[in-house]
LUMLUMTOR-255806 format. One line per field, with one value per atom (N, C-alpha, C): residue in three letters; z, y, x. Coordinates in steps of 0.1 Angstrom, whole numbers, padded with zeros to 4 digits. Layout:
# LUMLUMTOR-255806
kolnu	(ALA  ...);
c3	(Z  ...);
c2	(Y  ...);
c1	(X  ...);
# end
This chain:
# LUMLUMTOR-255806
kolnu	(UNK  UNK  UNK  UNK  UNK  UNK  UNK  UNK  UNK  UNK  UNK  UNK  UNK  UNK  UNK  UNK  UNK  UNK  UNK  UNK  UNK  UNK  UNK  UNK  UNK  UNK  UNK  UNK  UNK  UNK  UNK  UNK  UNK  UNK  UNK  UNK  UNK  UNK  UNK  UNK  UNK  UNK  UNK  UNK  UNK  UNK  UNK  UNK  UNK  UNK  UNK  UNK  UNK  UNK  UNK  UNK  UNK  UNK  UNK  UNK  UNK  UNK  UNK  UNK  UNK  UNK  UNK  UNK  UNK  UNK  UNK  UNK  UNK  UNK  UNK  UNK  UNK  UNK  UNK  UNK  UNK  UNK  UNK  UNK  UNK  UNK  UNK  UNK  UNK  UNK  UNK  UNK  UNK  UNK  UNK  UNK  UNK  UNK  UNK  UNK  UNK  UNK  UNK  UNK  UNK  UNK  UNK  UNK  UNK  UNK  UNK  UNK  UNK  UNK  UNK  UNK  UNK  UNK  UNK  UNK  UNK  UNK  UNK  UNK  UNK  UNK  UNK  UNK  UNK  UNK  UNK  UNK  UNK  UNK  UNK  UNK  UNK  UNK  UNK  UNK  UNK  UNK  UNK  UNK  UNK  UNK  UNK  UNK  UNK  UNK  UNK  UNK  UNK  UNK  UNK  UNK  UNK  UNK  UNK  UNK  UNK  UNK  UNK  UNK  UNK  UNK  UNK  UNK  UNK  UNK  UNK  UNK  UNK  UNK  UNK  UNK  UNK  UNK  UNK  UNK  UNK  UNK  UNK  UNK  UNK  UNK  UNK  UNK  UNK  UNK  UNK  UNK  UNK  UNK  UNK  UNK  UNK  UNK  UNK  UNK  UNK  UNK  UNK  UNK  UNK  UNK  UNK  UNK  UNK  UNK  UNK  UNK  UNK  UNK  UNK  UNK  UNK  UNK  UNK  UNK  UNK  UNK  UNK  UNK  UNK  UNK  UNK  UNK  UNK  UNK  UNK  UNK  UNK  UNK  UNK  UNK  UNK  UNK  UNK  UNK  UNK  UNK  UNK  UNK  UNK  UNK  UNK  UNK  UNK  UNK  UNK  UNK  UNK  UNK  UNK  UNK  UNK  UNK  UNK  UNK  UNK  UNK  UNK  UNK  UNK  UNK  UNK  UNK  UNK  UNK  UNK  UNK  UNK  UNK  UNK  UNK  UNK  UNK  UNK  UNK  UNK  UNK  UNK  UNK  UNK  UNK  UNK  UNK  UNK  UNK  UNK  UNK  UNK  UNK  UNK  UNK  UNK  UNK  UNK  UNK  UNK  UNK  UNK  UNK  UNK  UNK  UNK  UNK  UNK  UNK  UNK  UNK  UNK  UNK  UNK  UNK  UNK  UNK  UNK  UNK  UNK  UNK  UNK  UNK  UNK  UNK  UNK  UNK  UNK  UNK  UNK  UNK  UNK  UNK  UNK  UNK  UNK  UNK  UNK  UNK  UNK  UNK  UNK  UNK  UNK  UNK  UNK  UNK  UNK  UNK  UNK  UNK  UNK  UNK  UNK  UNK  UNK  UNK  UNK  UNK  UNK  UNK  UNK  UNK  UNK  UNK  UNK  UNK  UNK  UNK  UNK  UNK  UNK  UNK  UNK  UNK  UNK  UNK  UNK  UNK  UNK  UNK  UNK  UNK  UNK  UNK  UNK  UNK  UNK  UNK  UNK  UNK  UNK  UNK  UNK  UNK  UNK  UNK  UNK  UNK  UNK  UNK  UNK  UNK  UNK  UNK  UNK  UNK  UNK  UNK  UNK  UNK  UNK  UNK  UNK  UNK  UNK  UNK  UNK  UNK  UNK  UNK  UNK  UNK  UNK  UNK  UNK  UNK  UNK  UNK  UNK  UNK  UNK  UNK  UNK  UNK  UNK  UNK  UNK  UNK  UNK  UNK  UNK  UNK  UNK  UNK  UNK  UNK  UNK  UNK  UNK  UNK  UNK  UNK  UNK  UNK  UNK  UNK  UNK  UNK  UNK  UNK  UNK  UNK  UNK  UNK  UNK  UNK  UNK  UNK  UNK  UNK  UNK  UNK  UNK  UNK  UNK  UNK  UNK  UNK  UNK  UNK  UNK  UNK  UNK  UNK  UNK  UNK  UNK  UNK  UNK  UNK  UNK  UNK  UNK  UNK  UNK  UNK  UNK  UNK  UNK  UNK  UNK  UNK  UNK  UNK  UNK  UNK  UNK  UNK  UNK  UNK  UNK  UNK  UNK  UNK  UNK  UNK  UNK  UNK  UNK  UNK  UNK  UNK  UNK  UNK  UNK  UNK  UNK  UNK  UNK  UNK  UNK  UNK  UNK  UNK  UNK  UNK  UNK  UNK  UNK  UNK  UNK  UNK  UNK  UNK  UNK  UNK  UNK  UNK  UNK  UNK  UNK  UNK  UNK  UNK  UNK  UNK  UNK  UNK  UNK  UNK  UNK  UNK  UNK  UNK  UNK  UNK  UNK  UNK  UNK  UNK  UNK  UNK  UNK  UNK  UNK  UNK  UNK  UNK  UNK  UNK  UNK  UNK  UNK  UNK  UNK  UNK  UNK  UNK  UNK  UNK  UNK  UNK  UNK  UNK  UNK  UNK  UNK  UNK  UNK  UNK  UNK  UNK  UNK  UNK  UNK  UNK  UNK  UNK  UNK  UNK  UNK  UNK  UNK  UNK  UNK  UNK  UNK  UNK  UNK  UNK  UNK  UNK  UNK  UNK  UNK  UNK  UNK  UNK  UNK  UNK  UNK  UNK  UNK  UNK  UNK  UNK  UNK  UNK  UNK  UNK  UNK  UNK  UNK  UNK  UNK  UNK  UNK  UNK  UNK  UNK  UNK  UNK  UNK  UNK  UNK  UNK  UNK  UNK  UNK  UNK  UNK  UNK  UNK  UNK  UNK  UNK  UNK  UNK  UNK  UNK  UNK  UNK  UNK  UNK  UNK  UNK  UNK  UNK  UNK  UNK  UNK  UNK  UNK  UNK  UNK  UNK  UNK  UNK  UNK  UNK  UNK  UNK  UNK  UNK);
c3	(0534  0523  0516  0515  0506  0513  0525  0535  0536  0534  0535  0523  0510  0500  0500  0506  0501  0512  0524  0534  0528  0517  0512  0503  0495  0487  0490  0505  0508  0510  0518  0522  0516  0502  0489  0486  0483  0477  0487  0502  0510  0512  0508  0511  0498  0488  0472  0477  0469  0475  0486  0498  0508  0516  0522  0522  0540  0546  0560  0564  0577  0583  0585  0579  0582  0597  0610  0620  0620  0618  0622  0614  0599  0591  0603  0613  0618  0631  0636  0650  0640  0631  0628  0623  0619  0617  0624  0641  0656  0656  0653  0656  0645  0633  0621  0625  0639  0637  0644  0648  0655  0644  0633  0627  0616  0617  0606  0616  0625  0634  0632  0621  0622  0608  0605  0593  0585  0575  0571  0557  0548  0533  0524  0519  0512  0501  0497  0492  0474  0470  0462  0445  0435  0422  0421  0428  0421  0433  0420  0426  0436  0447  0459  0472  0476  0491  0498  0511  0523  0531  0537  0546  0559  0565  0582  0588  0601  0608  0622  0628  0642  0652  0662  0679  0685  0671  0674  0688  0691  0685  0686  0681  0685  0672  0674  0668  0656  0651  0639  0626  0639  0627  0620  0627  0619  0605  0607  0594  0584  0587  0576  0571  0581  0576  0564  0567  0552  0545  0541  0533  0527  0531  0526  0522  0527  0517  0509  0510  0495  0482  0489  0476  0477  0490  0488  0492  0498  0504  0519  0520  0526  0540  0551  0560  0571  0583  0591  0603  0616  0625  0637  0638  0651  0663  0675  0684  0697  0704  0717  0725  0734  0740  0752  0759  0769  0758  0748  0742  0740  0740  0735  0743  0736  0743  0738  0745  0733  0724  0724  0712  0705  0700  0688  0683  0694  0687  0670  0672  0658  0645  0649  0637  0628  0640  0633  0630  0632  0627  0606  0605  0588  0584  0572  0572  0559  0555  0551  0558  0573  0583  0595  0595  0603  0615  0627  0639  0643  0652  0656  0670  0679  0689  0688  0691  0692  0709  0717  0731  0738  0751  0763  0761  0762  0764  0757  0742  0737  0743  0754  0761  0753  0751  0745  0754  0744  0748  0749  0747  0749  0761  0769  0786  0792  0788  0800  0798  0813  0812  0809  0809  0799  0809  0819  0830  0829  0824  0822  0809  0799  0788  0784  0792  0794  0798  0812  0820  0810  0797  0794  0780  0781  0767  0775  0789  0793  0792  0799  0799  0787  0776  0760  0757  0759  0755  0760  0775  0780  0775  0772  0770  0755  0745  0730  0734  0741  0742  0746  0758  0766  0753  0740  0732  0719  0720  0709  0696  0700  0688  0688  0675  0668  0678  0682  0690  0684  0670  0667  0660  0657  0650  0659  0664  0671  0663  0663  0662  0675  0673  0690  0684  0698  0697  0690  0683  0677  0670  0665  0659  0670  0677  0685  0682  0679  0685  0689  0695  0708  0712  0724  0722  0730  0740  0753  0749  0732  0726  0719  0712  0701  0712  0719  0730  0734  0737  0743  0734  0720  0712  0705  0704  0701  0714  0726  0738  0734  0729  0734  0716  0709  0692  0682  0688  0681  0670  0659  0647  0651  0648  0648  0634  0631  0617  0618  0612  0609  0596  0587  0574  0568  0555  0543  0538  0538  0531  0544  0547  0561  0556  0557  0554  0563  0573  0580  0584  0589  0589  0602  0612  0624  0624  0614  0609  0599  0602  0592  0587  0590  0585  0571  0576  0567  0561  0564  0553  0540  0534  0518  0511  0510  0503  0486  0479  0466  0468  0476  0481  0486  0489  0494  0479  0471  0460  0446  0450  0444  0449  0459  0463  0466  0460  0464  0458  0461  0457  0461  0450  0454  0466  0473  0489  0499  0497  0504  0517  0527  0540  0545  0545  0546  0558  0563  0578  0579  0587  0584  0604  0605  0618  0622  0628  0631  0635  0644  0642  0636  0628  0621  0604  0599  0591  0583  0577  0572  0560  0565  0553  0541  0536  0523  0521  0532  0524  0522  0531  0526  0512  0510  0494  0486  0486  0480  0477  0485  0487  0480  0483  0481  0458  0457  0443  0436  0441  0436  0434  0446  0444  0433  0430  0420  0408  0407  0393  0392  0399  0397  0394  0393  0390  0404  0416  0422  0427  0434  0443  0456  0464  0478  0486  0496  0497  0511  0521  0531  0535  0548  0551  0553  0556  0560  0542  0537  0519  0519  0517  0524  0529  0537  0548  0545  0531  0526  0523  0517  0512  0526  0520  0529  0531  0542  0546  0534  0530  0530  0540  0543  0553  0548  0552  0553  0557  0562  0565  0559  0557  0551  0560);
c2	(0271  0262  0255  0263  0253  0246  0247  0237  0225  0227  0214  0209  0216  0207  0198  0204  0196  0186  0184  0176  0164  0168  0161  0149  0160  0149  0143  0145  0139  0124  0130  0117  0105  0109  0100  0096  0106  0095  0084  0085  0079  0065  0069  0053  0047  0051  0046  0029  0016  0009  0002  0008  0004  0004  -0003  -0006  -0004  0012  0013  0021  0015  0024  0041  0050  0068  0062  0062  0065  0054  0043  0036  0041  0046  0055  0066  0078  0088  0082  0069  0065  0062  0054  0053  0062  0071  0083  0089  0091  0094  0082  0065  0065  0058  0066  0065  0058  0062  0058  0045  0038  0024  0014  0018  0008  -0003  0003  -0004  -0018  -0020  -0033  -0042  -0038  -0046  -0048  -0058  -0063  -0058  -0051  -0050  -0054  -0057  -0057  -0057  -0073  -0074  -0069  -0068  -0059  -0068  -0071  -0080  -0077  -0079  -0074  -0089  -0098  -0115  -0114  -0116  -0112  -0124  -0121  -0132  -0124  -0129  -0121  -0135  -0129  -0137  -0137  -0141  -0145  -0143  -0136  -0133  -0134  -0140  -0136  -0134  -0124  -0123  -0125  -0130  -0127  -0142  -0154  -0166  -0171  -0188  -0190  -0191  -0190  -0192  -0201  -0202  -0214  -0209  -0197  -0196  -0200  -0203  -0209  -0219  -0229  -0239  -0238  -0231  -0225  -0220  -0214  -0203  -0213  -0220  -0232  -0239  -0240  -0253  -0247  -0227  -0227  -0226  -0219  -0224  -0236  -0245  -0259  -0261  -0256  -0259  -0248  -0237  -0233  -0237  -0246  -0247  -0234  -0223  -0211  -0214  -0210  -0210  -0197  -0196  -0186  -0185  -0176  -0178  -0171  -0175  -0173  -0164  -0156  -0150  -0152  -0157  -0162  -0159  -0155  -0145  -0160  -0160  -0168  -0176  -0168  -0172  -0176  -0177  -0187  -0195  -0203  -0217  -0224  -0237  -0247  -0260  -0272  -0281  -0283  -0284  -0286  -0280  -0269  -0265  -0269  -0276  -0279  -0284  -0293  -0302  -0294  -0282  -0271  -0265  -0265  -0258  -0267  -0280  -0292  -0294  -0291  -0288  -0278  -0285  -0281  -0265  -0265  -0252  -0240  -0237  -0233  -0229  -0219  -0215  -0210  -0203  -0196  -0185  -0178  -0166  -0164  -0152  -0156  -0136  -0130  -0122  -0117  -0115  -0111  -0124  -0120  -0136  -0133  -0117  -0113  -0101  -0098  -0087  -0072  -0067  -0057  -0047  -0040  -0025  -0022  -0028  -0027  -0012  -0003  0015  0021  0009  0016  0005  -0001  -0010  -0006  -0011  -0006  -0018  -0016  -0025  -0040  -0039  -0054  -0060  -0051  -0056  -0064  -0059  -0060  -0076  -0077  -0089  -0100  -0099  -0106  -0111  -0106  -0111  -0118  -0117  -0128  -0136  -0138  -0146  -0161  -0154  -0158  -0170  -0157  -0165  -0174  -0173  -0185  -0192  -0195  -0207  -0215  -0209  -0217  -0221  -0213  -0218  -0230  -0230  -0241  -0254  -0249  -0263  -0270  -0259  -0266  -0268  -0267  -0268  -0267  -0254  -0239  -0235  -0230  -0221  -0211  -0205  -0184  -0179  -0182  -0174  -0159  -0162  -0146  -0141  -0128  -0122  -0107  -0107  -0091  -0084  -0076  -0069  -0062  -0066  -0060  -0046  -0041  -0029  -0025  -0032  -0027  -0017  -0017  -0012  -0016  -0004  -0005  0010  0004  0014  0005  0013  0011  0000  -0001  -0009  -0024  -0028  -0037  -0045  -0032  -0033  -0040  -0036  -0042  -0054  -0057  -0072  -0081  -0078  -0085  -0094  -0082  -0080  -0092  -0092  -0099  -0113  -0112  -0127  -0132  -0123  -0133  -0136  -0123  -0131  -0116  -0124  -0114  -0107  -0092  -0088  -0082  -0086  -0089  -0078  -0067  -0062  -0064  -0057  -0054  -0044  -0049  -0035  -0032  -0044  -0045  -0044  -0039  -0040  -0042  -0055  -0056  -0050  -0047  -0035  -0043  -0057  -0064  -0064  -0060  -0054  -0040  -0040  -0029  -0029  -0033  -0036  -0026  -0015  -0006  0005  -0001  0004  -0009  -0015  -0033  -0026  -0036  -0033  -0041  -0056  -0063  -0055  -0048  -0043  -0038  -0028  -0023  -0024  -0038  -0043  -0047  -0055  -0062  -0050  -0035  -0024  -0021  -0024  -0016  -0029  -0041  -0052  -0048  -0053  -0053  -0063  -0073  -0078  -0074  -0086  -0087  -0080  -0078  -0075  -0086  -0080  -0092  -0088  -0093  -0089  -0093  -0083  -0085  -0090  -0098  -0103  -0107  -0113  -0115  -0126  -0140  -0150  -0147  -0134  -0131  -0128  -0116  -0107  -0108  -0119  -0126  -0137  -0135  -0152  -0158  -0173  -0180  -0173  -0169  -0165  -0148  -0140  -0130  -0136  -0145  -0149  -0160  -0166  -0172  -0159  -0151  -0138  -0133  -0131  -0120  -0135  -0147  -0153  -0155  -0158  -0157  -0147  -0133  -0122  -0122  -0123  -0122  -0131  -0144  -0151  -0149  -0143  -0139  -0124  -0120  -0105  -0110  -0124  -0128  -0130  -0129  -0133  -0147  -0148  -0162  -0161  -0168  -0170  -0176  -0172  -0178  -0180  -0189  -0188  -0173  -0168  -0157  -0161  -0167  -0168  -0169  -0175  -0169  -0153  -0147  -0134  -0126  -0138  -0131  -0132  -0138  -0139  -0127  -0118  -0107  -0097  -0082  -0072  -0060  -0060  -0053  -0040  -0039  -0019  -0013  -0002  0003  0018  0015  0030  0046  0047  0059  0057  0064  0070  0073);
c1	(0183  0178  0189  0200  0211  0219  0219  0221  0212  0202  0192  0190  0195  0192  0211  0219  0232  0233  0225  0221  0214  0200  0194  0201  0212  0222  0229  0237  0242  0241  0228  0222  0216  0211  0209  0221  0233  0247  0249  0249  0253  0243  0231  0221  0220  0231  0228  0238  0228  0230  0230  0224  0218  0203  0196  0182  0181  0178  0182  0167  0162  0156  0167  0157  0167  0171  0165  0168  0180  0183  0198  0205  0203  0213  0222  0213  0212  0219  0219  0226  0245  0244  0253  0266  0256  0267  0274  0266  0271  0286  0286  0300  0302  0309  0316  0328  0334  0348  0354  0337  0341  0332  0332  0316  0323  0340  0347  0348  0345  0349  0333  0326  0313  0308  0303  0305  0291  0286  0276  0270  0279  0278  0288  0289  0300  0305  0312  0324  0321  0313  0318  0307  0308  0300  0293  0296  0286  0274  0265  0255  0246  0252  0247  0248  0232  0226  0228  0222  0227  0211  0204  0187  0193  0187  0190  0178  0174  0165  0172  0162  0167  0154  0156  0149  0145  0143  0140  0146  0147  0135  0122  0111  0100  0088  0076  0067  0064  0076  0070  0085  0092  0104  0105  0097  0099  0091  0082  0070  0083  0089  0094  0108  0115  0122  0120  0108  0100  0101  0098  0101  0109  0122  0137  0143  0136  0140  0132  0120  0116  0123  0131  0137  0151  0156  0169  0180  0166  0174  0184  0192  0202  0197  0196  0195  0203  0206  0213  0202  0201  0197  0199  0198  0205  0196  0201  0188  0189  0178  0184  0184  0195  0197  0190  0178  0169  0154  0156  0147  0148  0162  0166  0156  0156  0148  0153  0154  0159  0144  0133  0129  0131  0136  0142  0154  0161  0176  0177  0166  0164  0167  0158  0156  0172  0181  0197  0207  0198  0208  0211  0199  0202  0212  0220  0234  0228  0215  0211  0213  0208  0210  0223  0222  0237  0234  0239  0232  0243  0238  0244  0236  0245  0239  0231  0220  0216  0210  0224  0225  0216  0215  0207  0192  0190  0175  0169  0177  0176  0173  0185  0188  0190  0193  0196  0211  0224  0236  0239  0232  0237  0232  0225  0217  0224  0238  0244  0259  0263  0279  0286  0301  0311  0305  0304  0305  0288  0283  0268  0263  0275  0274  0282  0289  0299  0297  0282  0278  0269  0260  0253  0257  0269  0275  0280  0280  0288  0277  0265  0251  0243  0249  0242  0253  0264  0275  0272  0270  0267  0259  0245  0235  0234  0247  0251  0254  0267  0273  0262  0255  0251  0241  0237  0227  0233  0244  0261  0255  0255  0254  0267  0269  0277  0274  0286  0285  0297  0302  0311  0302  0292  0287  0275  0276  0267  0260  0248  0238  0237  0241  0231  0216  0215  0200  0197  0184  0187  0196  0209  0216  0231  0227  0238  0252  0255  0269  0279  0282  0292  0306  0313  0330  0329  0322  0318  0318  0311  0306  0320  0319  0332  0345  0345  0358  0356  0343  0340  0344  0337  0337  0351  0362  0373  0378  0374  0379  0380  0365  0361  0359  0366  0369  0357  0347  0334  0331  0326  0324  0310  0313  0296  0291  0281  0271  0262  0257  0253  0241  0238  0232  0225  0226  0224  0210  0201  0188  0177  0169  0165  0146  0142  0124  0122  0118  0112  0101  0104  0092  0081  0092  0086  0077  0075  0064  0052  0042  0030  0032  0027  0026  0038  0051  0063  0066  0064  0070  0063  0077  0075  0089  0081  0093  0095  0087  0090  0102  0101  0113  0124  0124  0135  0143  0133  0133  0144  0138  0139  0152  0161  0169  0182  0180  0190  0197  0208  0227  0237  0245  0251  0259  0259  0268  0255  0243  0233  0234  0230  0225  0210  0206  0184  0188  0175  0168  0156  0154  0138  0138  0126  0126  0115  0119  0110  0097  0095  0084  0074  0079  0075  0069  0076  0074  0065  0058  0049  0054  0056  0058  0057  0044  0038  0046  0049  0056  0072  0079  0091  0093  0082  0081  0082  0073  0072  0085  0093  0105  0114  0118  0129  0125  0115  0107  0114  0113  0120  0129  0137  0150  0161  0152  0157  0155  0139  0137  0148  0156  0157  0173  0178  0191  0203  0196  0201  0204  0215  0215  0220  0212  0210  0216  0230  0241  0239  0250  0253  0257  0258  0259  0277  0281  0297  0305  0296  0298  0307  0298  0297  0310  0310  0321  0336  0336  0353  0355  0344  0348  0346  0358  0356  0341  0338  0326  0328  0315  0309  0304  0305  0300  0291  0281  0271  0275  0293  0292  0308  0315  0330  0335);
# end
C-alpha cells in the first residue's frame, strides 16, 4: 500500500504542468535517457502556446485553416508524407502556417529496424521537397521514440517535436478541451489532429485560451527556448 500511494505521488509531481495521455507518460519513462534529444515544452514563464496538428493532409484542413485566420492563430502542421497532393499545396503557402513532416505513411517507428526507418524519411523528404515544404521538423508517429530514430535524426539534422498538452482528440469519448484549457502552461505545444477535430471545437479551444491570457505563437517561437521534459 505505501508503495502505491508514493507511486501515486510521484506520478502527480511528475505530470504537474503537463497535459499527457497516462500510457505515453508510461512509454516514456521506459527511455528517460534518450528523450533529452526531443523537444517537448518550452522552458519559458511568457505565457505563449504553440497549435499543432498531425496526420493531414486531408478535406478537413482547409475547414480548420479559416479558422485560424479568423483569429489570426498561428499553427504548425505535421503531414504524413503519402498524403501530399498538390491541391493542397496552396493551403501552407500562408505565412500563418508552418509544416513538419510526420513519417511517409504513419508506421509505428518501434516495429522497424534502423534501415527501414531511414528508407522511409528518405521517402517523405522527397516528396517535401518535390512539393517544397519545409522537412526541417518531424513528429513520429505515436509519439515514438527510440535510439534507432534518435540516430537518424541526429544524421540527417532534423529536429524532432514532441508535446505537453495533448486534446485527446482522437478520442470522442476522452476529449475534453476543459481540460486541456485546465491544465495549459506557458511554453505548452497542443495536439490536435486534422481529423479528429471540428472547426467549432477548435474556435472553442483557441476562445479559451485567449480569454485564459494566453498568446498563440508560431511553434519555432517556441523553439528559442530550451525543452522541458516529462521525465528527470
Amino acid at each position: 500500500m505505501k508503495k502505491l500511494l508514493l507511486l501515486a505521488l510521484f506520478s502527480a509531481i511528475a505530470f504537474a504542468n503537463w497535459h499527457l495521455y497516462p500510457s505515453a507518460y508510461r512509454y516514456l519513462q521506459k527511455r528517460a535517457s534518450i528523450i533529452k534529444d526531443f523537444y517537448f515544452f518550452a522552458n519559458t514563464s511568457e505565457p505563449i502556446v504553440a497549435l499543432t496538428f498531425d496526420d493531414g493532409p486531408n478535406r478537413k484542413t482547409a475547414k480548420l485553416m479559416r479558422v485560424l485566420k479568423e483569429y489570426n492563430a498561428p499553427a504548425t502542421f505535421f503531414l504524413i508524407a503519402k498524403n501530399l497532393d498538390y491541391k493542397y499545396d496552396n493551403l501552407y503557402k500562408d505565412e500563418l502556417f508552418s509544416v513538419g513532416m510526420h513519417t511517409f505513411s504513419h508506421k509505428n517507428f518501434d516495429k522497424l529496424n534502423y534501415a527501414q526507418i531511414d528508407r522511409d524519411f528518405t521517402k517523405a523528404v522527397a516528396l517535401f521537397r518535390a512539393h517544397n515544404l519545409e522537412h526541417s521538423l518531424f513528429r513520429p508517429a505515436y509519439g515514438v521514440v527510440n535510439k534507432r530514430l534518435d540516430a537518424i535524426l541526429k544524421k540527417r539534422g532534423i529536429k524532432a517535436i514532441l508535446w505537453s498538452n495533448d486534446t485527446i482528440d482522437w478520442s470522442k469519448r476522452l476529449k475534453s478541451y476543459r481540460s486541456v484549457i485546465d491544465n495549459l502552461s506557458s511554453g505548452d505545444i497542443i495536439l490536435m489532429h486534422d481529423h479528429a477535430t471540428s472547426p467549432k471545437e477548435l474556435r472553442a479551444l483557441i476562445v479559451a485560451i485567449y480569454a485564459k491570457g494566453y498568446k498563440i505563437v508560431p511553434l519555432k517561437r517556441l523553439l528559442k527556448y530550451k525543452s522541458k521534459y516529462p521525465i528527470k
